[in-house]
ROLOPA-58712 format. One line per 10 residues: number of its first residue (from 1); their letters; for each residue x, y, z of C-alpha. Coordinates in pm, 1 decimal. Layout:
// residues N
NUM) a) X:Y:Z  ... .
This chain:
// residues 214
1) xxxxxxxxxx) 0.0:0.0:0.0  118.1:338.8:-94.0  89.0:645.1:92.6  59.9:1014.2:-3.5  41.4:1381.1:131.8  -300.7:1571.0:-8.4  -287.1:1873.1:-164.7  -507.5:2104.3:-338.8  -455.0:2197.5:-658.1  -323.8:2562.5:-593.7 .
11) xxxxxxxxxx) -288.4:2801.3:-866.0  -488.2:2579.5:-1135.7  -830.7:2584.3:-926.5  -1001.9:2830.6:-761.2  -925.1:2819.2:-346.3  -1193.0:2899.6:-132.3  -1134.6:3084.1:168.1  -1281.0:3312.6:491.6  -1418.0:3625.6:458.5  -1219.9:3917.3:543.2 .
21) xxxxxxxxxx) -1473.1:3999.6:741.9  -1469.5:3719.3:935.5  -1093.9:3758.2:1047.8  -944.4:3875.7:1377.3  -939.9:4278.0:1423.4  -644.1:4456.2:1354.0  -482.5:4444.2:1740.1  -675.4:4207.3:1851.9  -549.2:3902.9:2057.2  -920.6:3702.5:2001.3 .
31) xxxxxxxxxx) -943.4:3476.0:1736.4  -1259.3:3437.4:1541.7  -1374.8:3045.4:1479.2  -1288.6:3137.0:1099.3  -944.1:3242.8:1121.0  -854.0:2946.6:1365.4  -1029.2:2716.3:1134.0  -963.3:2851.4:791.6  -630.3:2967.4:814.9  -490.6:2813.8:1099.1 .
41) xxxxxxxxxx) -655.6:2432.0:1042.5  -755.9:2399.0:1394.2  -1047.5:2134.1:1452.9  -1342.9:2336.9:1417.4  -1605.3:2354.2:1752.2  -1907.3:2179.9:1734.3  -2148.8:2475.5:1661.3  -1984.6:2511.9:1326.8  -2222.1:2223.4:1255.9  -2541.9:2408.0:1224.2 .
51) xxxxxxxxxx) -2363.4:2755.7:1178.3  -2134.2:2716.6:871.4  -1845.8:2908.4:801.4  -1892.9:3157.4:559.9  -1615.0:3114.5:250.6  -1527.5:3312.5:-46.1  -1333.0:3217.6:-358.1  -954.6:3349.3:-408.5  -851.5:3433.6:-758.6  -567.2:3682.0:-669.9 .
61) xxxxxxxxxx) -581.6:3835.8:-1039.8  -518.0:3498.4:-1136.7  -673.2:3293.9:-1409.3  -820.6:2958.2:-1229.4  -1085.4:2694.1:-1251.1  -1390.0:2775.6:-1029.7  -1580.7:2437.6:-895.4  -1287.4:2211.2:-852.3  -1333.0:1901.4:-613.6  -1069.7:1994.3:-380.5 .
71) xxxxxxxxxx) -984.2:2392.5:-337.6  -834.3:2376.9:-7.7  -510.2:2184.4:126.4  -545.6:2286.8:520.5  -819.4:2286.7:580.7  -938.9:2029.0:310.7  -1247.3:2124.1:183.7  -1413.1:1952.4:-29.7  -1733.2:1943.2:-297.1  -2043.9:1733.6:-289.8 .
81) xxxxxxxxxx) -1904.2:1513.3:-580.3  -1644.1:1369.8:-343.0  -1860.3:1325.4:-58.7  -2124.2:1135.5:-266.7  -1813.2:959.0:-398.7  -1590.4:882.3:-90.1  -1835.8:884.1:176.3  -1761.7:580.2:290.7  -1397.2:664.8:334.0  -1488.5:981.0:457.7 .
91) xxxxxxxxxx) -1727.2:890.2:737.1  -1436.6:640.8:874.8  -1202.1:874.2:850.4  -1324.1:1243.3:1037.9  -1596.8:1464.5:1036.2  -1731.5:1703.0:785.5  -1873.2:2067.8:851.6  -2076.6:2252.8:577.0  -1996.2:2595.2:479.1  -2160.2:2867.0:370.0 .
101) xxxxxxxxxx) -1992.1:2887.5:34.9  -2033.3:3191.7:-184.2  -2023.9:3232.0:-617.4  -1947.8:2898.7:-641.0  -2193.8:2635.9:-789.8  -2279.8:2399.6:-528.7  -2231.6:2217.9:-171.4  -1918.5:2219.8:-20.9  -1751.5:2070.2:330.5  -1486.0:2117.8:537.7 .
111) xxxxxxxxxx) -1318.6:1794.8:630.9  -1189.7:1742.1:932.0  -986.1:1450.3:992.8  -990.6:1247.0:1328.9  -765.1:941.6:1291.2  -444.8:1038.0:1423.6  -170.5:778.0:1366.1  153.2:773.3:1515.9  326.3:580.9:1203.1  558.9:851.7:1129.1 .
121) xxxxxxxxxx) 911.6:750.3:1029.1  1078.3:1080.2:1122.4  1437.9:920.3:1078.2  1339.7:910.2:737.7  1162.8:1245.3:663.6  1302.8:1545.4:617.0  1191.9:1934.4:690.7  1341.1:2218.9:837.7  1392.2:2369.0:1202.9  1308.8:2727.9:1315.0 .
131) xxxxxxxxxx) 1415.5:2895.0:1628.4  1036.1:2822.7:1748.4  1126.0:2442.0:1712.9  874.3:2216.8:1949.3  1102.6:1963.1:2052.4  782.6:1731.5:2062.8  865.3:1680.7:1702.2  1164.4:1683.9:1507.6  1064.3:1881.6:1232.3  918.5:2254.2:1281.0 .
141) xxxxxxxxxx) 802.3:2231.5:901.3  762.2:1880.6:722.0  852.2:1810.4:311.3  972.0:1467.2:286.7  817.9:1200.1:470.2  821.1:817.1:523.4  571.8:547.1:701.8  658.8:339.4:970.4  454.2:13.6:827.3  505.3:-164.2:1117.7 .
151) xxxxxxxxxx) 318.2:64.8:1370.2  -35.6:155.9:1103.7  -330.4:108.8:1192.1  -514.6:-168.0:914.8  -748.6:-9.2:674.4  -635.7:401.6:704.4  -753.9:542.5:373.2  -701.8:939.7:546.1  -517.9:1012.9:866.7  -297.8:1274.4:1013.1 .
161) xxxxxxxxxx) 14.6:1191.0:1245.6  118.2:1372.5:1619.8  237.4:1713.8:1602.0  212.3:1779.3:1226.7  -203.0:1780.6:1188.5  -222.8:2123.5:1125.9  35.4:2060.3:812.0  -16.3:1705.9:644.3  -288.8:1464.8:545.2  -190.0:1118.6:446.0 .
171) xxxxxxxxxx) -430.6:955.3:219.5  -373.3:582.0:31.5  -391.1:439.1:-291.0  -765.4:366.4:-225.4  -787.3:747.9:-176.5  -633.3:776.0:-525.5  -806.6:515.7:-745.0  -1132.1:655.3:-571.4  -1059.4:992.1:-704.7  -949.4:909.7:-1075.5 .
181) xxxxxxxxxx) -1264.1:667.9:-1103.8  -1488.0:934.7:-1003.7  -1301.9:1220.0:-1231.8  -1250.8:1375.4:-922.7  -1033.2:1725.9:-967.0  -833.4:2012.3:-812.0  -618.4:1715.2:-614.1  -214.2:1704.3:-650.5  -66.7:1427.3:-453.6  288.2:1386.7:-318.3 .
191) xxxxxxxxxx) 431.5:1035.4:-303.6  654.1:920.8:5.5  1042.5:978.7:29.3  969.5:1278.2:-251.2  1024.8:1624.7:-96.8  766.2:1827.6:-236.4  965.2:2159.8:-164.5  1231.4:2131.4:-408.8  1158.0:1777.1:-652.1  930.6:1853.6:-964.7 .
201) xxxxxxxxxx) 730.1:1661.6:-1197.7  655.6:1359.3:-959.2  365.1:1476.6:-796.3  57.8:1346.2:-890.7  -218.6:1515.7:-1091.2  -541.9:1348.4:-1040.3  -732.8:1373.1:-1379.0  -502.5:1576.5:-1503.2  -695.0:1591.5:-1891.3  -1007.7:1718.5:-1740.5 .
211) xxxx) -829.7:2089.0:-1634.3  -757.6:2115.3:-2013.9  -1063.3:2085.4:-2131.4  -1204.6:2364.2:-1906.7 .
């Protein structure tokens, strides 16, 4: 079984994001429940269950797709399409909030995942130190990682490891094939022992073809 960080699609489709609205005030030292959630990929509370999040789409000037699958890496959010095509895998796997999701055609979740897994093989990752290093983990910023076979959990199709949940989500080849037979799009994956910071070209495009003909 292979094993793969997630990643949206950045800079091909359209992101969604919180309102500006929504954020912290300048000065402030209270968070709002978007900023924590949206930008910072904290779990979000329980009343975010019948009060959505309100989200916007990002373009930056840029030309993207609007109505991808996936159109946000942390937190994942997701469209309809892949929860009427992975919600098997999904309801094993975490939780997912609805959001109040603006211009944009259709129902779309956050995805919060609740199987943490301590498989991580950090002898064999790689990632870089800053001089706010938690020395609860050896990395203060993962890009190269590697499963520890030998301590996972049977069956983990999405799952996030101690002290890096904020930054990664793992997903498995059933993950992928799920996506590609369900032309499933906006999702770039990154292959173990490839560090996605520097290495090009062997990332993973998930239905690739069907961004071309948009």
């Amino acid at each position: 079984m292979n094993f793969y960080v997630y990643r949206a699609w950045g800079g091909k489709y359209t992101g969604l994001v919180a309102f500006d609205e929504d954020m912290p005030e300048p000065g402030s030292d209270q968070n709002t429940v978007s900023y924590d959630v949206i930008v910072r990929g904290l779990p979000p509370p329980p009343e975010c269950l019948e009060k959505p999040i309100r989200v916007r789409p990002c373009r930056d000037g840029r030309k993207t797709i609007d109505n991808g699958d996936f159109v946000s890496t942390s937190p994942m959010i997701i469209s309809q399409k892949v929860v009427d095509s992975m919600g098997s895998i999904l309801e094993k796997s975490g939780i997912l909030y609805p959001l109040e999701v603006h211009e944009f055609i259709g129902n779309y979740w956050l995805f919060h995942v609740t199987n943490i897994v301590d498989c991580l093989d950090e002898d064999h990752c790689d990632g870089y130190i800053t001089r706010n290093y938690s020395h609860e983990r050896k990395y203060t910023v993962l890009y190269q990682f590697a499963i520890d076979r030998s301590r996972l959990v049977p069956n983990m199709d999405i799952f996030c490891v101690p002290h890096y949940t904020t930054q990664c989500i793992f997903v498995s080849d059933n993950f992928l094939e799920k996506a590609k037979e369900n032309g499933l799009t906006g999702l770039r994956l990154y292959p173990e022992n490839i560090n996605w910071m520097t290495t090009h070209g062997k990332e993973i495009i998930v239905n690739k073809k069907l961004a071309r003909r948009k």
